[in-house]
C-alpha positions in Angstrom: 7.1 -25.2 -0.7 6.7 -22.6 -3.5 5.5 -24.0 -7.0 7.9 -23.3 -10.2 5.2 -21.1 -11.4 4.6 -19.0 -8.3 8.0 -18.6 -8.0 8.2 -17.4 -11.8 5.1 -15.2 -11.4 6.9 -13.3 -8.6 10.0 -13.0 -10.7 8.2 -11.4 -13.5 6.3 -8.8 -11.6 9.6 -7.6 -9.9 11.4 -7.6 -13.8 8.6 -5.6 -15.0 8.5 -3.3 -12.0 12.0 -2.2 -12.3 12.0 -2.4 -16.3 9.0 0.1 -16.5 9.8 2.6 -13.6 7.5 1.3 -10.6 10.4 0.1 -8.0 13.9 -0.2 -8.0 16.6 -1.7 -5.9 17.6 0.8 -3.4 21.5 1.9 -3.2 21.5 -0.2 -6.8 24.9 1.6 -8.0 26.6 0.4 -5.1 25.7 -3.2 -4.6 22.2 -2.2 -3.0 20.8 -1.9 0.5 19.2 -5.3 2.3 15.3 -4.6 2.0 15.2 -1.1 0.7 13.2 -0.4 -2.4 13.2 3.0 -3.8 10.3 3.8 -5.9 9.9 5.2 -9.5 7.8 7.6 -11.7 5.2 5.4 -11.9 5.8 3.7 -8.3 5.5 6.5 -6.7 1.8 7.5 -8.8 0.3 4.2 -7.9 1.6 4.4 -4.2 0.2 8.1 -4.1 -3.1 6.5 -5.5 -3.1 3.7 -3.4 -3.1 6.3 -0.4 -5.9 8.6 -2.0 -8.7 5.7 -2.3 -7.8 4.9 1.4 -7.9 8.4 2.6 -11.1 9.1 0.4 -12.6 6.1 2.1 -11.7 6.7 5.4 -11.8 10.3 5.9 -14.0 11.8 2.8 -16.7 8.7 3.5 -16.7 9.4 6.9 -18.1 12.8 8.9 -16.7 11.3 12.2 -13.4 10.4 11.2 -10.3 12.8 11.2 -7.2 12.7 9.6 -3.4 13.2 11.4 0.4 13.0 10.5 2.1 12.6 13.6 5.9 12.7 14.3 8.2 9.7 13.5 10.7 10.8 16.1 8.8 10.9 19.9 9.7 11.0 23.2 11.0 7.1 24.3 8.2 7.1 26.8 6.0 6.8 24.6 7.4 3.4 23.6 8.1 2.8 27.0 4.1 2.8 27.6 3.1 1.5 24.8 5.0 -1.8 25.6 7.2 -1.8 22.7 10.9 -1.7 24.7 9.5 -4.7 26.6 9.8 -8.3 25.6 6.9 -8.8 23.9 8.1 -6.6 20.7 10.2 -9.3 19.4 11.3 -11.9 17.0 13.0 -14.9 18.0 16.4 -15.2 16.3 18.4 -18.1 15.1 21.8 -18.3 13.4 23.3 -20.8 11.1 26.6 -22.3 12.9 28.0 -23.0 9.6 27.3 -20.2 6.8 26.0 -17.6 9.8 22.7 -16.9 8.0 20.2 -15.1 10.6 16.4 -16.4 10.4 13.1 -16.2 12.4 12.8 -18.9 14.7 8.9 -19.4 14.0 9.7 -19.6 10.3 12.7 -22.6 10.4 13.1 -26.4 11.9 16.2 -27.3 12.9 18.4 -26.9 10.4 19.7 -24.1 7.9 17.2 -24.0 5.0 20.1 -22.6 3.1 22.8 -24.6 3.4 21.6 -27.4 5.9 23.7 -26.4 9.4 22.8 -26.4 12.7 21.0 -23.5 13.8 21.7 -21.8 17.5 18.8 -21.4 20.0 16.6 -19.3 19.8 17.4 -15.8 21.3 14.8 -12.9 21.5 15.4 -9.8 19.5 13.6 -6.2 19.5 12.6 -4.7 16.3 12.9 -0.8 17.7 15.6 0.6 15.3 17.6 3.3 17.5 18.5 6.1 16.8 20.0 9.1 18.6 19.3 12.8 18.9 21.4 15.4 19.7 25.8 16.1 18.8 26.6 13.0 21.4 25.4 9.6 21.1 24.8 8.7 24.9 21.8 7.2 26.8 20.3 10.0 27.3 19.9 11.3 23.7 18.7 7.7 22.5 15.5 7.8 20.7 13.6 5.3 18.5 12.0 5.3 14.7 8.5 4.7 15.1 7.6 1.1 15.0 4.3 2.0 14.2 2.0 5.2 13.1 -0.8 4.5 16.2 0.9 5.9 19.0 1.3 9.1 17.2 -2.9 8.8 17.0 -3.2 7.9 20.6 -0.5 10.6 22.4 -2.7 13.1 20.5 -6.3 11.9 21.1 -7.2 14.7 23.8 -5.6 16.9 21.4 -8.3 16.0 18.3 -11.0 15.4 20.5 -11.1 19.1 22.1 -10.3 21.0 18.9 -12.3 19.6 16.3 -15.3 19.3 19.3 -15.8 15.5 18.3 -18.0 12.8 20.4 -17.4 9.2 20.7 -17.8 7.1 18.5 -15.4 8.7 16.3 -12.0 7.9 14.5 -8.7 9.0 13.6 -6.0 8.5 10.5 -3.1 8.4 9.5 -0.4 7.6 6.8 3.2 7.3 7.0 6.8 5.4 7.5 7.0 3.0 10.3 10.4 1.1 10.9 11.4 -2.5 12.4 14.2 -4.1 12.5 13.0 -7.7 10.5 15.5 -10.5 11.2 14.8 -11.8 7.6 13.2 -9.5 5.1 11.7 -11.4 2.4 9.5 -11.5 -0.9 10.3 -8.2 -2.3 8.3 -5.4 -0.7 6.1 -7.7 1.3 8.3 -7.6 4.5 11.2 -4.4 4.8 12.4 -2.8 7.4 11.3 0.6 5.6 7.4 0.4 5.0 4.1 2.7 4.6 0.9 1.8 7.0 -2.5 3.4 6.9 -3.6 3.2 9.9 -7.4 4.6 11.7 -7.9 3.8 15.1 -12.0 4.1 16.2 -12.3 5.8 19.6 -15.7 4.0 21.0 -17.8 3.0 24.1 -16.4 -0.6 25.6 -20.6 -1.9 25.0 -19.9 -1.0 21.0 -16.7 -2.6 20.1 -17.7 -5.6 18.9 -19.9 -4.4 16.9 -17.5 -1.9 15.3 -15.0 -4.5 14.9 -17.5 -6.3 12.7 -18.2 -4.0 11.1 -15.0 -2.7 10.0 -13.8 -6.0 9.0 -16.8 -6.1 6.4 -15.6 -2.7 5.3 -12.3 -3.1 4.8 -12.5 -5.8 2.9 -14.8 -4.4 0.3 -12.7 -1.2 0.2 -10.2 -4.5 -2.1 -12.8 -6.0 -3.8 -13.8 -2.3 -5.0 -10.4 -1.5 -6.2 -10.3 -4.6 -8.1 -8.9 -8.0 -6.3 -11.5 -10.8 -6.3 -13.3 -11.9 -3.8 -12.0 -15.7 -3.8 -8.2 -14.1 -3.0 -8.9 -12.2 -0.3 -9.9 -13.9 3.0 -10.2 -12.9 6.9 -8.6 -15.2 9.4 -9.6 -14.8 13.3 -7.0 -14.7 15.6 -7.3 -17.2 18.5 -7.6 -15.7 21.6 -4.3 -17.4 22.7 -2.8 -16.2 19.7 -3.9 -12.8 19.9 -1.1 -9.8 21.4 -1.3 -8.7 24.6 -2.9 -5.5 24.1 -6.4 -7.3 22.2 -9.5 -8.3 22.9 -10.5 -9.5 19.7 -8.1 -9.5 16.1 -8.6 -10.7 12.4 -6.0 -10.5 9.6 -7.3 -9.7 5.8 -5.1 -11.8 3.8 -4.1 -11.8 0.5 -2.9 -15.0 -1.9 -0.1 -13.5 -3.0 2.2 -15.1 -5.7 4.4 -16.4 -2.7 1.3 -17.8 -0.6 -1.6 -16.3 1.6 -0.1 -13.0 3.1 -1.2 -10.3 5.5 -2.6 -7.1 4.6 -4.4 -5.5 6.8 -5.0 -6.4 10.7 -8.0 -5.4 13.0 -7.7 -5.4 16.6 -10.4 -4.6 19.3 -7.7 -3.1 21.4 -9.7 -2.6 24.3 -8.6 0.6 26.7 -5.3 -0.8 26.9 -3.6 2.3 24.9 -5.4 5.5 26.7 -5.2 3.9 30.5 -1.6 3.1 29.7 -0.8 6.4 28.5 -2.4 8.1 30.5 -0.6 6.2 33.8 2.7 6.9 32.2 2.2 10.2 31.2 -0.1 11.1 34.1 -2.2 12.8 31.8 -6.0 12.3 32.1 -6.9 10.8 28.9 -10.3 9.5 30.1 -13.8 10.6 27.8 -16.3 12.3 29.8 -19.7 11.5 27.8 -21.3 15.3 27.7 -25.1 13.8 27.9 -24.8 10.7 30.0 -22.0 12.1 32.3 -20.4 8.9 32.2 -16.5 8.6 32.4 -14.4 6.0 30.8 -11.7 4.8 28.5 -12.9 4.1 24.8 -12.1 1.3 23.9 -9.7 1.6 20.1 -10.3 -0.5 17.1 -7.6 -0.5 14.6 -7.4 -0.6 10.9 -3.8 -1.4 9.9 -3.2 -1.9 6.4 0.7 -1.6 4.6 0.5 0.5 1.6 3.9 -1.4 0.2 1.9 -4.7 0.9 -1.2 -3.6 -0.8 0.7 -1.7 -4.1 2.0 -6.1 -4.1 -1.6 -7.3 -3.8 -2.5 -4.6 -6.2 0.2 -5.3 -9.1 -0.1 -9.3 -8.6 -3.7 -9.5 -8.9 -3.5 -7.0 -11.8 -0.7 -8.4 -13.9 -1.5 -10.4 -17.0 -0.5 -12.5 -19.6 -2.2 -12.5 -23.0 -1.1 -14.9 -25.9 -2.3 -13.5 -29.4 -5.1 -12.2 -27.2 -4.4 -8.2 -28.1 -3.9 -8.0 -31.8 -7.2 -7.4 -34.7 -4.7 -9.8 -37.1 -6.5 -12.7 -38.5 -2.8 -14.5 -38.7 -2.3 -16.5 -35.4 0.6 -14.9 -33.2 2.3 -16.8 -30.7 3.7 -13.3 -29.2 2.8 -12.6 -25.7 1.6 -9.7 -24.2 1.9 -8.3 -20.7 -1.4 -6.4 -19.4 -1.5 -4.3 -16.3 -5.3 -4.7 -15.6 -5.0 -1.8 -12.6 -8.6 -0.5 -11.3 -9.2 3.0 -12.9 -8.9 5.3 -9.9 -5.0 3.4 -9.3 -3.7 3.2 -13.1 -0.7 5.4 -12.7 -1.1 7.3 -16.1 -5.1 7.2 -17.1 -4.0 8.8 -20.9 -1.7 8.3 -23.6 -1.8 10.5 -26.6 0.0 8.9 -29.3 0.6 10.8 -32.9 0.7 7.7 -35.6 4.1 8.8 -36.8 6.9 10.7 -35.5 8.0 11.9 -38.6 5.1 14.4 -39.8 5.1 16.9 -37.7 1.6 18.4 -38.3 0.8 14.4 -36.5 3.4 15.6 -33.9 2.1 19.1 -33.2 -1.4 18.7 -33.1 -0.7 15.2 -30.7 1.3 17.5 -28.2 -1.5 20.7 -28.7 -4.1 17.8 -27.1 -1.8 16.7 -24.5 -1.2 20.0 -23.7 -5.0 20.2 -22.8 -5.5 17.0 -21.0 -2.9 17.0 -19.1 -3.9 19.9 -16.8 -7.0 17.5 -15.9 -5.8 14.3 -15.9 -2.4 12.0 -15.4 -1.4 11.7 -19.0 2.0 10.4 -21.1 3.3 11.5 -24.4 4.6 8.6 -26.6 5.9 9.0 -29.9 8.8 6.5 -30.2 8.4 3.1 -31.9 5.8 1.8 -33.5 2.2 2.9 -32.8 1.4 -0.8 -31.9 4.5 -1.6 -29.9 3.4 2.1 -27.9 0.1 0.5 -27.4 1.9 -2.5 -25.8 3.9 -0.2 -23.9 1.1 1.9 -22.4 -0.9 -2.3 -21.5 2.3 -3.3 -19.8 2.1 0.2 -17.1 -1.8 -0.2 -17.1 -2.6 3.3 -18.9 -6.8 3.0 -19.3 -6.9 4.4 -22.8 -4.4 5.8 -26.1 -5.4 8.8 -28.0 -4.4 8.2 -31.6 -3.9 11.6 -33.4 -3.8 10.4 -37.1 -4.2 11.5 -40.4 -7.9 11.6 -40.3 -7.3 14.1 -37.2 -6.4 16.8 -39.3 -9.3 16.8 -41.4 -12.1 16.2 -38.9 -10.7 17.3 -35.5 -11.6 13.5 -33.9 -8.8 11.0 -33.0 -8.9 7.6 -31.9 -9.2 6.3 -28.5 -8.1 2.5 -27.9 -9.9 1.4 -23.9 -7.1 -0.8 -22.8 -9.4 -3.6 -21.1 -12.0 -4.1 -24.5 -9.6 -2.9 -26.8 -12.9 -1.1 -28.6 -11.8 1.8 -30.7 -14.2 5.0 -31.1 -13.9 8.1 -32.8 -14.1 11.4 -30.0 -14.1 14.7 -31.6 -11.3 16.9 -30.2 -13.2 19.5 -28.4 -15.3 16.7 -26.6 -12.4 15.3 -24.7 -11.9 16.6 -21.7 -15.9 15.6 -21.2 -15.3 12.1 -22.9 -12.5 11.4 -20.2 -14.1 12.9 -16.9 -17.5 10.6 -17.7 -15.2 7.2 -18.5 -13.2 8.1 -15.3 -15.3 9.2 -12.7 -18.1 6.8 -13.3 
């Protein structure tokens, strides 16, 4: 069971992100939409940034690794091959007798943990949402959302491999929607129906994938400690091999101690050949690797990064958000106020500047504080504050993780400087005007 305090820590980042413009309920104005989250102005930065550190790791890091954005709407064969019409793409599903609540069966005992009823048997239930194409809805014209942003990378592996003249080992990514039907969405965005993967799957010799799965487990998990979650709340559990899905030789989980528990956030599977060989026998396409030196034909063998950008902006937010009591004020008189401190890593902070004028109501404050975020703002993601107090806009600017305030004040008109505030020291420093563009690109890109 949930602690009180888990349960409240959960509470407060979902308050704050729909107070402050990160995520909102979707359909809000009429009563909402089971599991669908739309996402704000700054939502949609930190998701956008989220996706730019993963692509700059995996593509930009890499020579031998290739970007993609495949289709969400493909032939059904594809899910026909891939296995997920069959059985095995399921959940089992149980109903409450008495107040008709629908539940995973692997996640409840015998009875209703809402109300206490008896719950059916278990029934298997496919998470391919349907969809049709075409003026008439008939058999023929039915077509699925993609469960999944792979098969999109592996229909089009002959296609990448001749045009951009690559050798094995090499690897292929992509970002975008993927859809399942969950029985029982839960714990905000954690687990939707809607959701964002970033996947790369690593086209390599059978011999090597061991070693490569190794060795993308280790990078993975640094790619979150880099960006700013600690070490002690990430871990990587091995999947039994009785446990693992039919299509893997080998699989780990990175997980995450979210505010609800530990949590997935990005699986690794050796895959084995299991995704060309069946492709290529439904399709009857020859998706086999001739080796240009050795002469040798095979299958690579695939393994898969799969990490949720939804579950990561969570890990993200919860590992970031913080508390302070009296902590951020220079007053010597103790405070019992508290203040809430988005403590995001500096290449995910939604807004990196705030320029502030100290009043609103002098308007040579006013016009020079716009004149400077006229000029930062064609290099960096910046916000113009001028409503409240100058320390309640400080707050303000903490609470959406904005690394530093610009403070045009009085002082600014005589000596061209202003104040900037780092949000994590809360040092002050004088910069002269004409030295920030420089000031900023040094503190950022370092």
């Amino acid at each position: 069971m949930r602690s009180p305090q888990k349960i409240e820590l959960m509470e407060k980042i979902i308050s704050l992100c729909k107070r402050r413009g990160f995520i909102f309920p979707s359909s809000e104005i009429y009563g909402g939409f089971g599991s669908g989250y739309d996402y704000g102005p700054l939502g949609v930065e930190l998701k956008q940034n989220i996706k730019k550190a993963w692509w700059k790791e995996m593509i930009y890091k890499h020579e031998n690794i290739v970007g993609l954005d495949s289709s969400i709407l493909m032939n059904p064969q594809v899910w026909r091959a891939s296995g997920h019409l069959k059985a095995g793409f399921s959940d089992l599903l149980v109903e409450c007798k008495k107040c008709h609540k629908r539940f995973k069966g692997d996640e409840v005992k015998n009875v209703c943990p809402e109300c206490g009823g008896k719950l059916t048997q278990p029934r298997k239930f496919n998470l391919m949402m349907k969809t049709f194409v075409g003026p008439v809805e008939k058999e023929s014209s039915l077509i699925y959302l993609r469960a999944e942003t792979a098969q999109g990378i592996y229909v089009n592996f002959k296609n990448v491999l001749n045009s951009m003249r690559l050798k094995v080992p090499f690897g292929i990514a992509q970002i975008g929607k993927a859809f399942r039907n969950e029985i029982n969405p839960k714990n905000f965005i954690y687990r939707t129906r809607e959701f964002e993967q970033m996947e790369m799957e690593w086209f390599c010799h059978p011999k090597d994938a061991s070693k490569f799965f190794d060795y993308w487990k280790k990078e993975r998990i640094k790619w979150y400690q880099k960006l700013g979650i600690k070490k002690e709340h990430l871990r990587i559990k091995e999947i039994p091999k009785d446990d693992l899905p039919h299509y893997a030789k080998e699989g780990a989980d990175i997980e995450y101690k979210f505010p609800f528990g530990w949590g997935e956030l990005e699986a690794i599977h050796n895959r084995g050949d299991w995704d060309l060989s069946n492709h290529s026998r439904f399709s009857g396409q020859d998706l086999s690797y001739l080796d240009p030196e050795t002469k040798e034909r095979y299958f690579p063998y695939i393994v898969e990064t799969s990490a949720g950008v939804d579950r990561s902006l969570l890990a993200f937010l919860s590992e970031a958000y913080q508390e302070i009591k009296g902590a951020r004020t220079k007053t010597t008189k103790p405070t019992k106020e508290v203040e809430i401190v988005l403590s995001l890593n500096k290449d995910l902070a939604p807004i990196k500047i705030a320029v502030l004028p100290l009043v609103r109501n002098k308007k040579e404050l006013v016009k020079k504080a716009k004149e400077i975020y006229q000029t930062l703002k064609i290099f960096f993601r910046c916000q113009y504050d001028e409503v409240g107090s100058i320390g309640r806009r400080y707050r303000r600017q903490d609470e959406i993780g904005t690394l530093f305030a610009v403070t045009v004040d009085f002082e600014t008109l005589q000596k061209e400087d202003v104040t900037v505030r780092d949000r994590d020291t809360m040092e002050q420093e004088r910069v002269k005007i004409k030295d920030l563009v420089e000031f900023f690109k040094k503190k950022l890109e370092d």
